[in-house]
N, C-alpha and C positions, 0 to 999 in steps of 0.2 A: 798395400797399406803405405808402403814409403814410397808412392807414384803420387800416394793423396798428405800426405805429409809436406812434400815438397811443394805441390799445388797452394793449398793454403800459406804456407809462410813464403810461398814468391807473392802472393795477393796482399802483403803486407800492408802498402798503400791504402791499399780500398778497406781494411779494418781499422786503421789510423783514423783516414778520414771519415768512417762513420762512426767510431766512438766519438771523435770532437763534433760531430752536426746531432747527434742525439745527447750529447751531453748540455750542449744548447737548449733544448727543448725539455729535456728529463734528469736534469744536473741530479737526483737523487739517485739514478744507476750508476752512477759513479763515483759520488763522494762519499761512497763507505770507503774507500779507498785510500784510505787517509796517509800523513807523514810515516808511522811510521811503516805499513803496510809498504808504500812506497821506497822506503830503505832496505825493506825486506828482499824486495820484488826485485831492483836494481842487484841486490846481490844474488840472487837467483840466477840474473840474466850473464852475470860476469863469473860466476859460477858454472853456469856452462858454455862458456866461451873457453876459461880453463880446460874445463874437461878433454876440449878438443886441442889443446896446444899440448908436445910431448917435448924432451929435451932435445932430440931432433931437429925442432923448428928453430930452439936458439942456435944451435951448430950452422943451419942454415944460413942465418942471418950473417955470421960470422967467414961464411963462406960468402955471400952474395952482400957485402955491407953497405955499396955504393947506392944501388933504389934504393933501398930500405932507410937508407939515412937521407937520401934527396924525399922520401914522402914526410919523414919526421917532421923535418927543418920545413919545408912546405904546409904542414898542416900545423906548426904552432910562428909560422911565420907570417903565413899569409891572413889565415881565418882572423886571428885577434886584432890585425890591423883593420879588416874591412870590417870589424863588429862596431869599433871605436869611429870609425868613418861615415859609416851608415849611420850610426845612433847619435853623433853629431851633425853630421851632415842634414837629416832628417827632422832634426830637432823632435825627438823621441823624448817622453814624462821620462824623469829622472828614474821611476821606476820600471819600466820597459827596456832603458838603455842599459840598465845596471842587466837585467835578464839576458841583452840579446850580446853583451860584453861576456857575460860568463858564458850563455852557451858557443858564441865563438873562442873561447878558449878552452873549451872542452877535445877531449880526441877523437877519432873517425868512431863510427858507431859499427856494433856489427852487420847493420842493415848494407853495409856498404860492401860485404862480404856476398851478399846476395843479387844486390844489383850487381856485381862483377861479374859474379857469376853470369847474369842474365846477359850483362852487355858483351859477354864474351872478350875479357879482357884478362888479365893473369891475374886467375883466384889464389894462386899459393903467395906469389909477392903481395896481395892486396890482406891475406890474413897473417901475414909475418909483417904488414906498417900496422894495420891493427890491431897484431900485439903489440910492438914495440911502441906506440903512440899512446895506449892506455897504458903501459908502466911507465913510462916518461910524464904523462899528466898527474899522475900522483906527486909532482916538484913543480911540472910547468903549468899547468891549472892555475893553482894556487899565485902563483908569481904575477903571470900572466893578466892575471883576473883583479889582481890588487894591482898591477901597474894602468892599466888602461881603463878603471873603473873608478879609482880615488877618489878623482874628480867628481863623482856625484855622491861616493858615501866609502865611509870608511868600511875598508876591506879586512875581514878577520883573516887575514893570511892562513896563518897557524891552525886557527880552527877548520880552514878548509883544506889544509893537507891533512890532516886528520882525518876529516869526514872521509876524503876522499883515498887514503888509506886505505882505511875499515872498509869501504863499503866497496873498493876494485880488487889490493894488494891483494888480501885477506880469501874473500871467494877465490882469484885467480890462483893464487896458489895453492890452494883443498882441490882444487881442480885436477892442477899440475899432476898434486902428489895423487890424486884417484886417479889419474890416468892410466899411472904406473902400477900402481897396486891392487886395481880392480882392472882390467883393461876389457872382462869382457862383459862389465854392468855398464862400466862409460863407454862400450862400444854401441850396448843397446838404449843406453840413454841419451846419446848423440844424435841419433835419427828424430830424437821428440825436441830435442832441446830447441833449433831453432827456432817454431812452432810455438813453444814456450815463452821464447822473448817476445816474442810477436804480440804474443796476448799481453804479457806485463805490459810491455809500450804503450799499445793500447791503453789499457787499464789507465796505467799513469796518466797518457794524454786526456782521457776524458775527465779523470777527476781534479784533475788542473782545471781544468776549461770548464767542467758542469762547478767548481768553486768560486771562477770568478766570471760567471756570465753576466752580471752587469760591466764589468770592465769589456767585457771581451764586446757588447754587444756597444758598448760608445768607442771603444777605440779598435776594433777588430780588422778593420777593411786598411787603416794606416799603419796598423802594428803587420797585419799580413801583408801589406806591399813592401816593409821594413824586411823581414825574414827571406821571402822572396828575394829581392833584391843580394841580400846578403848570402844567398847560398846559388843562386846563379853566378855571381863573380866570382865564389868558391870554387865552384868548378872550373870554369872558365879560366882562371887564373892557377889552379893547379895543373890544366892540360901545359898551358902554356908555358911554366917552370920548370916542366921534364923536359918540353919542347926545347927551350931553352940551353938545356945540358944534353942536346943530341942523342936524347933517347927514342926510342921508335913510338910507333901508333899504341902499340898494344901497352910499353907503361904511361905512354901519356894519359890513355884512357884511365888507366890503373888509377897512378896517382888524380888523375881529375875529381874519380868520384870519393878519392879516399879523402880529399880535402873539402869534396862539396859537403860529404855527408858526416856530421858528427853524432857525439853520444848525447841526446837533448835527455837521454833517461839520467844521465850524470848531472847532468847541468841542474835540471829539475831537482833532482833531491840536494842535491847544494842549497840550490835557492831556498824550499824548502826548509832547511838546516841554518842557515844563515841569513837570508833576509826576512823571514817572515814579517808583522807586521806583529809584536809582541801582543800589542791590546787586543785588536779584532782576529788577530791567527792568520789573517789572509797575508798570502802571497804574491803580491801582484807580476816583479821581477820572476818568479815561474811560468808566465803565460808564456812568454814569448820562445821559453824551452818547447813548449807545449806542443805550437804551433810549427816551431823547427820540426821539428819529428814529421811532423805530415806532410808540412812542403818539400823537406830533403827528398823523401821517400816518393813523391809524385813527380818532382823534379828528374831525380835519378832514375826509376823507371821509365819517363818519356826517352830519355837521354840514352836509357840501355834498348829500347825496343827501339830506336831508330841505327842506334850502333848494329844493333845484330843484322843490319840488312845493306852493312858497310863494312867487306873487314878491313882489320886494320893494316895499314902500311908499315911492313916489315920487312925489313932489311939487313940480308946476311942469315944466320939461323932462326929461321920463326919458330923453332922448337924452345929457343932459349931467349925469353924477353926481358929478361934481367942483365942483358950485354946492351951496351950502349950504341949505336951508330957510329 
């Protein structure tokens, strides 16, 4: 059972991208789906991300602080600039760029737990930036997102450290505390959970996209070279920042995916929650979260099935990839 568990939530990818190409053609399998369905969902998903984090992994961090703060500073350093880059560069509708500014200032997504995994890269420092990057965006999000987005609409700051509160802090820590206090329902509900997100993502992704298939279907092919675009320099640009601080193969690869791959399921319900479009409801600024999720996710599994058939260069103890060169 946990051989077919596993199976399915590495196929991640391939359920992504066929909720958004059916959502195309059957946008009503997906838009029952709606806001707040989708707030619900996201807290599910950080909900058991919690479940799997014990006090332990802070101790960890605490012992090992140098990765974990070079992925941080990487992933709210790098991603927001090339969101702002691309979405000017590109000359993106003012509602697109405001989308593809917030989901670059969103934090590494769990998906990227998975692809490490795949890519054979260091799963434990890859889910101790994933923590540490989803409680840090509950400040940096917010900031982030109003500094480099003003310029096309005014940014509720406030309202989005809120949102974003409620719908990470909140789960993550019911998580925390079930870890401890139940440990052997969240040890049997840990083997489901990733599995879980998988399908939320999904979910979410399709009823973004089956809600605005007329946007998607005039602007899709320039909003997806936009995203693209912005999450191959993601990575590219995070291998290259560890590289930079003389860390070996195995965390460059780390940190690479941990900054290609964000949370478009955060980003989404933000947009969502704050840009809507008051009179018609539609969202236009959500598509491009949308579309993040499935390119990251096809992006980063090319990336990890070609890694697994190169290991990485590592020097000095390859037992310990959290030491620097």
């Amino acid at each position: 059972m946990s051989t077919i568990l596993r199976l399915a939530t590495n196929l991640f990818p391939v359920w992504v991208l066929i909720a958004g190409a059916l959502a195309l053609f059957q946008p009503d399998w997906f838009t029952w789906f709606d806001k707040p369905k989708i707030i619900w969902g996201l807290g599910v998903i950080m909900l058991g991300m919690g479940i799997t984090l014990s006090v332990d992994d802070f101790r960890q961090v605490l012992k090992t602080p140098r990765p974990v703060l070079l992925g941080f500073f990487a992933q709210f350093l790098i991603m927001p600039v090339l969101g702002w880059v691309v979405a000017t560069g590109m000359s993106l509708p003012r509602e697109f760029a405001i989308g593809l500014i917030l989901v670059s200032c969103c934090p590494g997504g769990t998906a990227s737990n998975v692809v490490t995994f795949l890519a054979r890269a260091s799963l434990p420092l890859s889910l101790l930036m994933t923590m540490i990057s989803t409680f840090g965006a509950i400040l940096m999000t917010p900031l982030l997102t109003k500094f480099y987005a003003s310029a096309y609409v005014e940014v509720p700051a406030v309202g989005l450290l809120l949102t974003t509160a409620k719908v990470v802090l909140l789960p993550l820590v019911l998580g925390l505390a079930l870890h401890h206090l139940f440990p052997r329902l969240t040890s049997a509900v840990t083997e489901v959970a990733p599995l879980v997100s998988v399908i939320t993502i999904a979910l979410i992704c399709g009823s973004i996209i089956g809600g605005n298939v007329t946007a998607m279907r005039e602007y899709g092919m320039s909003l997806a070279g936009a995203v693209i675009v912005l999450h191959l320099l993601g990575f590219l640009f995070g291998y290259l920042f560890a590289r930079c601080f003389g860390y070996d193969g195995l965390v460059c690869r780390t940190v690479s995916i941990e900054v290609g791959m964000q949370n478009s399921g955060l980003g989404t319900v933000l947009a969502k929650q704050h840009f809507s479009n008051v009179e018609t409801g539609i969202c236009l600024p959500a598509v491009p979260c949308a579309i993040s999720a499935t390119v990251h996710s096809v992006i980063g599994s090319v990336l990890a099935a070609w890694w697994r058939t190169r290991p990485p260069m590592v020097r000095g103890e390859a037992s310990d990839p959290l030491k620097p060169e």
